[in-house]
Every structure is written in structure tokens, then in C-alpha cells.
C-alpha positions in Angstrom: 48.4 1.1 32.5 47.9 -2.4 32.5 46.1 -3.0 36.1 44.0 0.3 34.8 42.7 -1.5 32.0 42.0 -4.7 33.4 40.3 -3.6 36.4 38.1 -1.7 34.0 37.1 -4.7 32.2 36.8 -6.5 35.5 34.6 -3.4 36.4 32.6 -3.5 33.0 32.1 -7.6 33.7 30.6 -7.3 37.4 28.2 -4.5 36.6 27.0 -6.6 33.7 26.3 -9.3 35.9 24.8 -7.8 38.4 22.7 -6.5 35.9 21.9 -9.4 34.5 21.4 -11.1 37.4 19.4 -8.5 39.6 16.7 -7.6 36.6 14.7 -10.8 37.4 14.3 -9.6 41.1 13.8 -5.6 40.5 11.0 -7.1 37.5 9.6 -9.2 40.5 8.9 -6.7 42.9 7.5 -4.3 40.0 5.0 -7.1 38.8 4.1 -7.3 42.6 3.1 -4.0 42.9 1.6 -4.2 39.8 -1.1 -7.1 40.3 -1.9 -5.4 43.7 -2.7 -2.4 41.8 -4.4 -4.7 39.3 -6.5 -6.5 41.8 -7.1 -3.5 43.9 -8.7 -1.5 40.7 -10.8 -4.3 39.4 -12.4 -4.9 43.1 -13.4 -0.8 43.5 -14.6 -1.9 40.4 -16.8 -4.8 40.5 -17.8 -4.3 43.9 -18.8 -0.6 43.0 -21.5 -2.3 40.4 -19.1 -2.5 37.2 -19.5 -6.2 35.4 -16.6 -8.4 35.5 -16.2 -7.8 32.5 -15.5 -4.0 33.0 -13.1 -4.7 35.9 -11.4 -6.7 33.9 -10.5 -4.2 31.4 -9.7 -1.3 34.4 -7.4 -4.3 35.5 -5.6 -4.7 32.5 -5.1 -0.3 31.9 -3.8 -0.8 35.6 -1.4 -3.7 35.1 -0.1 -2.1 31.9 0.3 1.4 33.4 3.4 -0.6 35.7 4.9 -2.6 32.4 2.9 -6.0 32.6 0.2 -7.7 31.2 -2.9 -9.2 32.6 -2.8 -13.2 32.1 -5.9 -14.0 34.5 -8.7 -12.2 36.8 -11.4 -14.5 38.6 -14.0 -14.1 41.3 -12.8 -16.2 44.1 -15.5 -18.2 46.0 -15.0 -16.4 48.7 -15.6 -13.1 47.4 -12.6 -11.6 46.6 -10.9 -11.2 42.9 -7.3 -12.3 42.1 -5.3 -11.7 39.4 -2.2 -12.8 37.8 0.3 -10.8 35.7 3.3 -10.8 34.1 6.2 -8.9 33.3 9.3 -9.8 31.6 12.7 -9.2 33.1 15.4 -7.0 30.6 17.9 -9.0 29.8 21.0 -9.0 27.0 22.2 -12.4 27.3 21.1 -15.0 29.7 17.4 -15.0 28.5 18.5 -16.3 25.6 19.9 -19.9 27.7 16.7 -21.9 27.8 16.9 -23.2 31.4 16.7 -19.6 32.3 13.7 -18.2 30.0 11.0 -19.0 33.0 13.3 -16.9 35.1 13.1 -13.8 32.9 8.9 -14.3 32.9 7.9 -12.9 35.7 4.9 -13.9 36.7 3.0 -12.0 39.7 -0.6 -12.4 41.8 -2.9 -10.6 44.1 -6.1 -10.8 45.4 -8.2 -8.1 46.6 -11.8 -8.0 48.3 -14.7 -5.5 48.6 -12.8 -3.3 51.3 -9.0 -2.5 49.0 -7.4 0.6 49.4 -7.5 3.3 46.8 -4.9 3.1 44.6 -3.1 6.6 43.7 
């Protein structure tokens, strides 16, 4: 009964960790996809005669449809738009340690130009 109970605890402690550990990277990816999604609906957008302004806002409905939050969209000099967003990581305990917090801020950017793909 003893080896039953400590491997469940053992158990309990890795899943935790991996948890833990792996939300950072799963937020990453998501915040990826995300600002693509971000970058790719603000340039249909603006280069289908919406203001800046306008795309911005499409942007931001896009960003926050995938769980993150426009920080930034500029018109690059070359034509395309980027933007940047973030998404933060779920976390029980080691967002809390302060050399860690930047870790659990994910932060994400894309650029797209006049020719992006639809976006479903």
C-alpha cells in the first residue's frame, strides 16, 4: 500500500510539473498563431481600403478570438503591417517566482503584406 501511495504522489508531482513547465510553450505557439491571424486580418483590411485605424480594431477582435491581446500594429516601411501580442501562460505556482514572470508573458509577432492568406 505504501509503493501505491507514493507512486501516486510521485505521479501527482510530475504531471504538475509538466504542467507547469509546458504551459509557457503550448501559450507560445497559441500566441503565434494568434498574431499571424492578427496580422493577416488587419492587412485584408487596410490593403482592402479600411484606415489603419479600422485594421487595427479587426486586429485586436482577431487576436482576442485566440486568448491574447494586441500590444502594437504599425505599417512597416516596406509595406507590410506587423503586430505584436501577448498571451499569458496558466500557471498555479511558478508565475508567482519573479525571475520567471517574463516567462509566463508571452509575447508573439507577425507581419503580413498586401497578398496574406484568408484566414478561416
Amino acid at each position: 500500500m505504501k509503493g501505491f501511495v507514493k507512486f501516486i504522489v510521485i505521479f501527482a508531482f510530475l504531471g504538475g510539473l509538466v504542467f507547469e513547465l509546458g504551459s509557457p510553450v503550448w501559450s507560445r505557439a497559441a500566441a503565434g498563431t494568434a498574431a499571424q491571424e492578427a496580422a493577416s486580418t488587419a492587412a485584408q483590411d487596410y490593403f482592402g481600403g479600411a484606415t489603419l485605424a479600422s485594421a487595427r480594431s479587426d486586429a485586436a477582435v482577431a487576436a482576442t478570438a485566440r486568448g491574447a491581446t494586441l500590444v502594437n500594429l504599425q505599417l512597416l516601411s516596406d509595406g507590410d503591417i506587423e503586430v505584436w501580442v501577448t498571451r499569458p501562460a496558466k500557471s498555479y505556482v511558478l508565475h508567482d517566482i519573479s525571475a520567471l514572470k517574463n516567462w509566463y508573458n508571452v509575447k508573439a509577432s507577425a507581419t503580413a503584406g498586401p497578398n496574406a492568406p484568408l484566414t478561416s
